[in-house]
C-alpha positions as a Markdown table, in Angstrom:
| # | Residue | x | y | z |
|---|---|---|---|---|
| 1 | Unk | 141.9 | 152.8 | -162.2 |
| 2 | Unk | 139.6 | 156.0 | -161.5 |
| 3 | Unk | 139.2 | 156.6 | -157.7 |
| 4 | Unk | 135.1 | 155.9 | -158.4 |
| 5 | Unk | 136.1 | 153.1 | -160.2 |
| 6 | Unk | 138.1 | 151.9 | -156.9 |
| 7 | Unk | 134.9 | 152.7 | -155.0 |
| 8 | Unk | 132.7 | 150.8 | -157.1 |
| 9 | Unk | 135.2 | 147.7 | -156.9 |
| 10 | Unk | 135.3 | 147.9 | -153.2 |
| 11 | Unk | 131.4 | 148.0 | -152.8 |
| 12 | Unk | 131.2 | 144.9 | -155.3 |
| 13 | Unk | 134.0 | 143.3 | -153.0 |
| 14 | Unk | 131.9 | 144.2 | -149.6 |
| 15 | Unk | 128.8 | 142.9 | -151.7 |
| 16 | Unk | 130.1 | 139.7 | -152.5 |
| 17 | Unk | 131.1 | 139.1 | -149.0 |
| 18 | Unk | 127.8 | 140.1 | -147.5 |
| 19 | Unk | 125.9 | 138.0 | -149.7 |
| 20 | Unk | 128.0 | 135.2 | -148.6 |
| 21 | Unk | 127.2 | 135.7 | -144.8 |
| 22 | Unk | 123.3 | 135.7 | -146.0 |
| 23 | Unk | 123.1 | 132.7 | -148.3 |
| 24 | Unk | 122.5 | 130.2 | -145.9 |
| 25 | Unk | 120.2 | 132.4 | -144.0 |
| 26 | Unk | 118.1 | 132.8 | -147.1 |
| 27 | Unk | 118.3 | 129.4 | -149.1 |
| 28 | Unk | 115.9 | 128.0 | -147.9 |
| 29 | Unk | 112.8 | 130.9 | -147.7 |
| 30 | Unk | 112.9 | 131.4 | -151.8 |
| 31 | Unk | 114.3 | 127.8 | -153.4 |
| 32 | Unk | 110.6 | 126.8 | -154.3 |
| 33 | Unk | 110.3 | 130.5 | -155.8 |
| 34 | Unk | 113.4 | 130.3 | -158.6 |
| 35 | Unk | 113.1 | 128.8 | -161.5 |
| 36 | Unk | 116.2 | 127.8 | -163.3 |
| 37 | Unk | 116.3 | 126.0 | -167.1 |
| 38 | Unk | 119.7 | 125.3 | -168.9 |
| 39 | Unk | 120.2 | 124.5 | -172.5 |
| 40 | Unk | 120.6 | 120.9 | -173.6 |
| 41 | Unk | 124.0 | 122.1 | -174.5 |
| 42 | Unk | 124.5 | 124.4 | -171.6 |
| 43 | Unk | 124.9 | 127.2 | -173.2 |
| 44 | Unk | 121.9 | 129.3 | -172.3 |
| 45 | Unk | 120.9 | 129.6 | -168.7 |
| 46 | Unk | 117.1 | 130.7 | -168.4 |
| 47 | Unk | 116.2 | 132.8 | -165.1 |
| 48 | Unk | 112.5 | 133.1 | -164.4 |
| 49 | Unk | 111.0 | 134.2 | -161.2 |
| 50 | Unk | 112.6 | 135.0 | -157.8 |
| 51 | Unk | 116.7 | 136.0 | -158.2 |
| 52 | Unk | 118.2 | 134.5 | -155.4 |
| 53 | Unk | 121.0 | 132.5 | -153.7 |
| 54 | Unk | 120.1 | 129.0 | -155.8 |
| 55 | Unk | 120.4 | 130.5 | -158.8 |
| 56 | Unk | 123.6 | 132.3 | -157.8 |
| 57 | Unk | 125.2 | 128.7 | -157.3 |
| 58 | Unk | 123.7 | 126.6 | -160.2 |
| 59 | Unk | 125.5 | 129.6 | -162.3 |
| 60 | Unk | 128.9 | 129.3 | -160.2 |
| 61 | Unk | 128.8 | 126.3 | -161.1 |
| 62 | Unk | 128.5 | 126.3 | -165.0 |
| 63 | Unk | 129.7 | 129.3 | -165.6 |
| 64 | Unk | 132.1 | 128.4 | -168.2 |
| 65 | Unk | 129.5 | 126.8 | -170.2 |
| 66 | Unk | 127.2 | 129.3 | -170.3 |
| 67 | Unk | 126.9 | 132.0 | -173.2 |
| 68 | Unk | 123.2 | 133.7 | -173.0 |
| 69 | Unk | 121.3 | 134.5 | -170.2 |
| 70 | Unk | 118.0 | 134.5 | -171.1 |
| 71 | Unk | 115.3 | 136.7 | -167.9 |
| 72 | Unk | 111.9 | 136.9 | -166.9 |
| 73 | Unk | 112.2 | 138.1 | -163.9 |
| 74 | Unk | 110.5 | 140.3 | -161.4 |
| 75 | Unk | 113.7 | 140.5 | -159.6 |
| 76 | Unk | 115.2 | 139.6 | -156.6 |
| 77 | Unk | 117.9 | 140.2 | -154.1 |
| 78 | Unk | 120.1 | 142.9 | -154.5 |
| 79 | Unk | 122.9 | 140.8 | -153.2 |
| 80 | Unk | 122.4 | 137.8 | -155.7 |
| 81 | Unk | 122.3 | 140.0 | -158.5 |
| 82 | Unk | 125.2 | 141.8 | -157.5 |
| 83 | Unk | 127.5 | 138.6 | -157.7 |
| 84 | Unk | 125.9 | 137.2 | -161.1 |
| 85 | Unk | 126.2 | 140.9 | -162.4 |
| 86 | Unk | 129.7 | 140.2 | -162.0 |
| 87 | Unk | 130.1 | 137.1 | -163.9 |
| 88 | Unk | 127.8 | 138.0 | -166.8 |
| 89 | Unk | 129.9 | 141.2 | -167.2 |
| 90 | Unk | 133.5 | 138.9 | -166.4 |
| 91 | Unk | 132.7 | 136.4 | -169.0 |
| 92 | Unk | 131.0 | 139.0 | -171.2 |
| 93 | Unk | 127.7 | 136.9 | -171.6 |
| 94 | Unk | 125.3 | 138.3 | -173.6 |
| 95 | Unk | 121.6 | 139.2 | -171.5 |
| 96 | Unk | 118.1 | 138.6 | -173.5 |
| 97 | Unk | 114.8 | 139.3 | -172.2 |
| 98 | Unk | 112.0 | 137.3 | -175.4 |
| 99 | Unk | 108.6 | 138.3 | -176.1 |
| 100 | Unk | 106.3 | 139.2 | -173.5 |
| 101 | Unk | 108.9 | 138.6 | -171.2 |
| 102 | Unk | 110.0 | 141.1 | -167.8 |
| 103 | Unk | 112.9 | 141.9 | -166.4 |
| 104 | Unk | 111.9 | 144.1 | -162.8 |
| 105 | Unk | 114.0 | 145.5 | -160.4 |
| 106 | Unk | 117.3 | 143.6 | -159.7 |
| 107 | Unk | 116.8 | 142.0 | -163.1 |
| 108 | Unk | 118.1 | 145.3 | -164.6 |
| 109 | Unk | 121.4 | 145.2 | -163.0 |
| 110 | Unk | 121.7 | 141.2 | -164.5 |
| 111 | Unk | 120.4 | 143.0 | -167.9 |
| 112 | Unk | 123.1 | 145.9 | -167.6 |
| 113 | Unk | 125.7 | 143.6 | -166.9 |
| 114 | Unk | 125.7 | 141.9 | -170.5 |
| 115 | Unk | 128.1 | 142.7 | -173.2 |
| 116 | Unk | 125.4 | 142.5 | -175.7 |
| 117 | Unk | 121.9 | 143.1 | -174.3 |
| 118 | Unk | 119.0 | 141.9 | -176.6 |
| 119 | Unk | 115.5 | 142.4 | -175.7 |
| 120 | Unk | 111.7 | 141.9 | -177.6 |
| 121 | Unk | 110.2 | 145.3 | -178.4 |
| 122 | Unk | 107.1 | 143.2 | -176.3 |
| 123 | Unk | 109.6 | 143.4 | -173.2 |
| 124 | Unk | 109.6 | 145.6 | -170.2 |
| 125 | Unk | 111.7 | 146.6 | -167.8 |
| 126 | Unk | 111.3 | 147.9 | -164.1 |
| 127 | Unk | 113.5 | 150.2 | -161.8 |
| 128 | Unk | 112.7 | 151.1 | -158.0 |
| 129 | Unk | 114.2 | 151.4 | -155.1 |
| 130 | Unk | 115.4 | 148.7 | -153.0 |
| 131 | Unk | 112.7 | 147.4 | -150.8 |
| 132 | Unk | 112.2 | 144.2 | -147.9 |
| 133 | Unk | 108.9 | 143.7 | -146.2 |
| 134 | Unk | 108.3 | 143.6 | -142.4 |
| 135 | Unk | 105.1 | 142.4 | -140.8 |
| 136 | Unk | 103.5 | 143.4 | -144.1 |
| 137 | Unk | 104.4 | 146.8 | -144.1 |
| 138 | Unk | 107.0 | 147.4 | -147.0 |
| 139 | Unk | 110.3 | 150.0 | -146.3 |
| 140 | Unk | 113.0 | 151.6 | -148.5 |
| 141 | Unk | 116.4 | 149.6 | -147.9 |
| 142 | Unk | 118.3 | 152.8 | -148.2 |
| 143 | Unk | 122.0 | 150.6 | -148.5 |
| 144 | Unk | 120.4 | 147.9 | -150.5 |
| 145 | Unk | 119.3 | 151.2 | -152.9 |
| 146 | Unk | 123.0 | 152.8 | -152.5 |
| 147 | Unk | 124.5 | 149.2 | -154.0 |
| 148 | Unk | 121.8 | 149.0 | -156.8 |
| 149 | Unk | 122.8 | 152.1 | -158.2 |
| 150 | Unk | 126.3 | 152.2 | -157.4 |
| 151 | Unk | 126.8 | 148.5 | -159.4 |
| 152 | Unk | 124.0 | 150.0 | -162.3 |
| 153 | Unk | 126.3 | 153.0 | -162.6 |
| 154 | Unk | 129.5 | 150.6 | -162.6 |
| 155 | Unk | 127.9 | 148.6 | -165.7 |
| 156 | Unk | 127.2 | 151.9 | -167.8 |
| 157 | Unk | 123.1 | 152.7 | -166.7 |
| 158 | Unk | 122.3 | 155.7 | -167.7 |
| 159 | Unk | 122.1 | 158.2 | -165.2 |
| 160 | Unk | 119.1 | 160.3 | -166.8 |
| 161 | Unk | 117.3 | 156.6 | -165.5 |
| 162 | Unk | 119.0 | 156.2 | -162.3 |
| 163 | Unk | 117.5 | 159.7 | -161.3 |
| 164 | Unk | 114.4 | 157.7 | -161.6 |
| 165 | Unk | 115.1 | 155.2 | -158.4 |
| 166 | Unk | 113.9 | 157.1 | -155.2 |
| 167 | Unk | 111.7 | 156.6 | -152.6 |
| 168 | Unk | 109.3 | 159.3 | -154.3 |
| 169 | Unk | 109.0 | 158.0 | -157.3 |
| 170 | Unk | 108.2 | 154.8 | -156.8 |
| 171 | Unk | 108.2 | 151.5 | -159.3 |
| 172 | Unk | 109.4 | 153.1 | -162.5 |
| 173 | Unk | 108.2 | 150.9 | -165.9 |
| 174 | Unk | 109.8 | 151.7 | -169.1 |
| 175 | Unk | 109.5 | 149.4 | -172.3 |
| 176 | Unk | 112.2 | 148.1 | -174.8 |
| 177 | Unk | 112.2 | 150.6 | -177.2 |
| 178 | Unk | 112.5 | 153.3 | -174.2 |
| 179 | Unk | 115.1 | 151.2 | -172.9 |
| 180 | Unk | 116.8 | 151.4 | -176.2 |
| 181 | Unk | 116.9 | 154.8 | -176.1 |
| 182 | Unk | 118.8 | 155.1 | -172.9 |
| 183 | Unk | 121.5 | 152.3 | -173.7 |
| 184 | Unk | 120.2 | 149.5 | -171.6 |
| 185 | Unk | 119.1 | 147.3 | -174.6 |
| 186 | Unk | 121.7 | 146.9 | -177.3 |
| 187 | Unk | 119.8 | 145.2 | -180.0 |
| 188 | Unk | 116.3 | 145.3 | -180.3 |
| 189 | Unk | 114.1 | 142.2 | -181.8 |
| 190 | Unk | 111.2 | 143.6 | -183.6 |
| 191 | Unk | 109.2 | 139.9 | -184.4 |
């Protein structure tokens, strides 16, 4: 294993573990926010809304099942999406975002993660650094922004759009077709 490849593992590990210290903290601020569908048969596990710590369980917990992860998302904790990045990637699930659908923010690293990555030429996607709000002003998590990119860069994102998540630049929208261009969707559905 590369040394950056060591790296990378070691910041998914300290992820992981973080994450774990702030589930129960943040349980129960965003369970009415996350919506979560599955299949009749299991096999597709729908995220809409708020990527958080609920989510993160009901998909430990039929993993194995689950085949297609279907987003519309406008993203979520860094944290979350770090440990479901994981398993999608693991189990090499494929990632789908369907017509008129988004995938924002921590969604992209969930959308990375997927062996096959299918998205609606309708779709867009969402990059930006990693933010929290505090007493309605909104800051620049600068580790929060350090672990998006380092696990984006660990799941093949390409650099030229990593360059694009700084403080500077802002929220940085990019539809399917663009997103095509740079690797992040695999196979693009035209109807």
């Amino acid at each position: 294993m590369s040394f950056s490849k060591s790296i990378m593992s070691i910041l998914l590990t300290i992820l992981i573990l973080v994450s774990g210290l702030l589930y129960l903290n943040s349980v129960l601020a965003y369970e009415d926010s996350e919506t979560i569908t599955i299949s009749d048969d299991e096999s597709v596990y729908y995220i809409q809304g708020f990527i958080g710590p609920l989510q993160v369980s009901t998909f430990l917990n039929r993993k194995e099942d689950i085949e297609r992860v279907v987003f519309n998302s406008t993203g979520g904790y860094v944290w979350d999406a770090g440990i479901l990045a994981y398993y999608i990637h693991k189990y090499g699930l494929t990632t789908m975002i369907e017509e008129n659908s988004i995938c924002y923010s921590a969604c992209v690293l969930l959308f990375q993660a997927g062996k096959t990555r299918i998205a609606h030429v309708n779709s867009e996607f969402m990059i930006h650094p990693a933010r929290f709000e505090a007493n309605d002003v909104l800051y620049t998590a600068t580790v929060g922004t350090l672990i998006y990119t380092s696990l984006l860069r660990l799941y093949g994102f390409d650099n030229d759009l990593i360059n694009n998540i700084s403080p500077d630049k802002g929220d940085f929208y990019f539809d399917a077709v663009t997103a095509k261009e740079y690797g992040l969707v695999t196979d693009l559905v035209l109807e």
